[in-house]
TIDO-126196 format. One record per residue (C-alpha): y, z, x; residue in one letter; residue number from 1; chain. Coordinates in pm, 1 decimal. Layout:
BEGIN
((Y; Z; X); 'A'; NUM; 'A')
...
***
This chain:
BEGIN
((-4417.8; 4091.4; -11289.8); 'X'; 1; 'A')
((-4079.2; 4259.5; -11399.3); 'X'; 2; 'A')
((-3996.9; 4184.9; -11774.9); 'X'; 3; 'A')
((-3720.4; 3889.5; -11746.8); 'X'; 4; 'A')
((-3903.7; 3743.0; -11527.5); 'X'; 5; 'A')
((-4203.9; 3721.7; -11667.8); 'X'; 6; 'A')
((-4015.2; 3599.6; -11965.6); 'X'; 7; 'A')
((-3807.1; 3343.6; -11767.2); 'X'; 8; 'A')
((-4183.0; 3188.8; -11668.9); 'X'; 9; 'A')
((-4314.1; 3165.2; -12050.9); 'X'; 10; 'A')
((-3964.9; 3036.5; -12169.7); 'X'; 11; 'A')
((-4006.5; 2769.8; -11892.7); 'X'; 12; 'A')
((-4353.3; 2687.6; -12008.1); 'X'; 13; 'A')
((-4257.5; 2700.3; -12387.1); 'X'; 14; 'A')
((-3909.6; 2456.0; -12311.0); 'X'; 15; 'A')
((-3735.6; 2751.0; -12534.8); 'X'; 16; 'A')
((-3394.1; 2720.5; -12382.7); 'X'; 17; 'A')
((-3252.2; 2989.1; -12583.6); 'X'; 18; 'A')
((-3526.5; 3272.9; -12476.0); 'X'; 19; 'A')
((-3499.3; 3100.4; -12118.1); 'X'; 20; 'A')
((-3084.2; 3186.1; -12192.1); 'X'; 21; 'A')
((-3138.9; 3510.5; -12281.8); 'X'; 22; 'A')
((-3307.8; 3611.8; -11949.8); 'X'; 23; 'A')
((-3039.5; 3623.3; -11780.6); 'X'; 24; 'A')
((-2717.0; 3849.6; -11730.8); 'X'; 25; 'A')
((-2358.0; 3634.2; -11816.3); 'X'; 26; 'A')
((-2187.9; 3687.8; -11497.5); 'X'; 27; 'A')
((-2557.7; 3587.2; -11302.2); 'X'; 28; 'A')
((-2623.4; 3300.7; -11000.2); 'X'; 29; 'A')
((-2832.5; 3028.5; -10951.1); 'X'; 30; 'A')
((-2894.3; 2823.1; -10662.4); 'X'; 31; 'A')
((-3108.0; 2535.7; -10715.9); 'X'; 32; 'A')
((-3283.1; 2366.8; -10438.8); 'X'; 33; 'A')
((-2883.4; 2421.3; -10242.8); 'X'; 34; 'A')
((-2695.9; 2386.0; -10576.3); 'X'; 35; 'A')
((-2496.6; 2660.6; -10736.3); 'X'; 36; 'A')
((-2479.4; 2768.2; -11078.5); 'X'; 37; 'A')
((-2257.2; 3032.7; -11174.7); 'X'; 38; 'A')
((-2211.4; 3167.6; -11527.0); 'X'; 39; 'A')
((-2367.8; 3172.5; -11841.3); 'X'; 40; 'A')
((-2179.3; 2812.3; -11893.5); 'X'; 41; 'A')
((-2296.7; 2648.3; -11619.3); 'X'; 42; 'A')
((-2634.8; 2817.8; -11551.4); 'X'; 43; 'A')
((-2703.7; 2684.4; -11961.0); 'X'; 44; 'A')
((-2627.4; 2325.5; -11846.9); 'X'; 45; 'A')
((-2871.8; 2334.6; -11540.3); 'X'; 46; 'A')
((-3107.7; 2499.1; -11766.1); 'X'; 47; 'A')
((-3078.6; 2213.4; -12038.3); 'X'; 48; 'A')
((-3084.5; 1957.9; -11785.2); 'X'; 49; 'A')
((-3283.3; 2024.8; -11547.5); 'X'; 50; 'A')
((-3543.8; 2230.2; -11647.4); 'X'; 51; 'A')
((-3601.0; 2212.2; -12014.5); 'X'; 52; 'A')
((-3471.3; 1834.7; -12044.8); 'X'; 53; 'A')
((-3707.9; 1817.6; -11732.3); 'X'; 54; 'A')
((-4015.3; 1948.0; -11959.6); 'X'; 55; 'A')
((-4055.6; 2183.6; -11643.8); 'X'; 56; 'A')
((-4325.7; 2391.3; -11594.8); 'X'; 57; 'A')
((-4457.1; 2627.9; -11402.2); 'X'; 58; 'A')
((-4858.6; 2763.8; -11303.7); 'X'; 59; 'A')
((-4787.2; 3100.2; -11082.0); 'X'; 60; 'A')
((-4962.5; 3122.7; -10775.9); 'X'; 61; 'A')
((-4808.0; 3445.7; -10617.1); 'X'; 62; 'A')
((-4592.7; 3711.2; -10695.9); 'X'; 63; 'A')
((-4416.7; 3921.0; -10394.0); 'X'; 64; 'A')
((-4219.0; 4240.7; -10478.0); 'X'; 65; 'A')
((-3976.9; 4356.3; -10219.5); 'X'; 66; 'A')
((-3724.0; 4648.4; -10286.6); 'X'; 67; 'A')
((-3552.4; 4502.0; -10586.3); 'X'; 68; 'A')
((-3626.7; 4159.3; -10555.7); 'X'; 69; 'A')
((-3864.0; 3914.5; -10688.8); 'X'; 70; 'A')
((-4069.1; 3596.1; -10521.3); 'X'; 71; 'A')
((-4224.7; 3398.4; -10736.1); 'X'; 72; 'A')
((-4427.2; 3109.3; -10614.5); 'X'; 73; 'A')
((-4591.0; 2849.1; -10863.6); 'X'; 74; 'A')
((-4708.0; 2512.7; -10882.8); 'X'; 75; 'A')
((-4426.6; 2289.3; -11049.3); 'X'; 76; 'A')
((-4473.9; 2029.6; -11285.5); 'X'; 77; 'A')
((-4277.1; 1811.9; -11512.5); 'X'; 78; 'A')
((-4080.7; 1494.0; -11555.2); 'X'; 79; 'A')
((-3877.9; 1465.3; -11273.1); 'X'; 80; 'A')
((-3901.4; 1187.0; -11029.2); 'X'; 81; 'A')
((-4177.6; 1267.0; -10789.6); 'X'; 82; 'A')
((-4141.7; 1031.6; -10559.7); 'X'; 83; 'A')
((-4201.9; 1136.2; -10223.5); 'X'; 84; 'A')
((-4296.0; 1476.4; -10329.7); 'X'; 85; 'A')
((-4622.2; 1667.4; -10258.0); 'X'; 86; 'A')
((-4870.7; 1738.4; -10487.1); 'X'; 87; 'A')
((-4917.1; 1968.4; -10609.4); 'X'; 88; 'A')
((-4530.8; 2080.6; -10575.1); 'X'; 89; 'A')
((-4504.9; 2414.0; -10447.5); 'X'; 90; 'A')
((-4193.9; 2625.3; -10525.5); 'X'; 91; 'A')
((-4015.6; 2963.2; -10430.3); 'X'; 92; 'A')
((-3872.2; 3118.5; -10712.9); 'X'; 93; 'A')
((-3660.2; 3449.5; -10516.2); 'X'; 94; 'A')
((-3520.4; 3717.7; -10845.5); 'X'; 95; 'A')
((-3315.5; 3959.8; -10839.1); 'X'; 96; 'A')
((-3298.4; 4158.0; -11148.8); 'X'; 97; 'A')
((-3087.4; 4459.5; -11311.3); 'X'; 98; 'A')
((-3081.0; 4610.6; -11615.9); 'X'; 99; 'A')
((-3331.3; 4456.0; -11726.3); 'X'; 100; 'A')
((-3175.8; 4088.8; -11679.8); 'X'; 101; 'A')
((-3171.0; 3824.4; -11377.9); 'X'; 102; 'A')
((-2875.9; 3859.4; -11220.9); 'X'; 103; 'A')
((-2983.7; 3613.8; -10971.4); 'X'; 104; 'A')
((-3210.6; 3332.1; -10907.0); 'X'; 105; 'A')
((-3260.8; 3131.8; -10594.5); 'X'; 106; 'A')
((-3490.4; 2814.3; -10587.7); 'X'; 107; 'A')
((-3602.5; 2647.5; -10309.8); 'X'; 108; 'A')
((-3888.8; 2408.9; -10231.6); 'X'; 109; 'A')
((-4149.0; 2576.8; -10030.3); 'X'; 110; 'A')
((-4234.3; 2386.7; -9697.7); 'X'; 111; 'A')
((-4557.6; 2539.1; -9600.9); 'X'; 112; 'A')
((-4641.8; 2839.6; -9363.4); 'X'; 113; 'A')
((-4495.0; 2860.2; -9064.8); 'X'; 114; 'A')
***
């Protein structure tokens, strides 16, 4: 696994928002399940909320490497409300890193094979 991302996954797993912070690049993206983040401002409030104030974590199940980009898939735990959701809770986690640093991050639910 590249560097910050394998960094973003124990920073998840430890709730250390800072290190979790410090993964990614300033000007960097996040979409969240259809929800964008933009900027170190905003991407530190969705991190604080709703993954470290979430107790989030994350057991990896696959890792996919494609050109520059990243997929992640893990098992997602934490508490959130889960009703309604499958267990275990299976989620794409799609990088894409430069210099060392996520410069973006999409997140989406995975539905199952098709």
């Amino acid at each position: 696994m590249h560097p910050p991302v394998a960094t973003f996954v124990e920073a998840v797993n430890t709730f250390d928002l800072e290190w979790l912070l410090a993964t990614f690049a300033d000007d960097a993206l996040v979409n969240d399940q259809l929800r964008e983040y933009s900027g170190a401002t905003a991407i530190r409030q969705w991190a604080a909320r709703d993954v470290i104030g979430e107790r989030l974590t994350m057991a990896v199940t696959n890792v996919v490497e494609r050109h520059c980009n990243l997929s992640v898939t893990a098992n997602v735990d934490g508490n959130f409300d889960k009703r309604g959701l499958p267990d275990p809770l299976v989620v794409s986690f799609y990088f894409s890193t430069c210099n060392d640093l996520i410069v973006q991050l999409i997140i989406l639910r995975k539905l199952g094979d098709i």
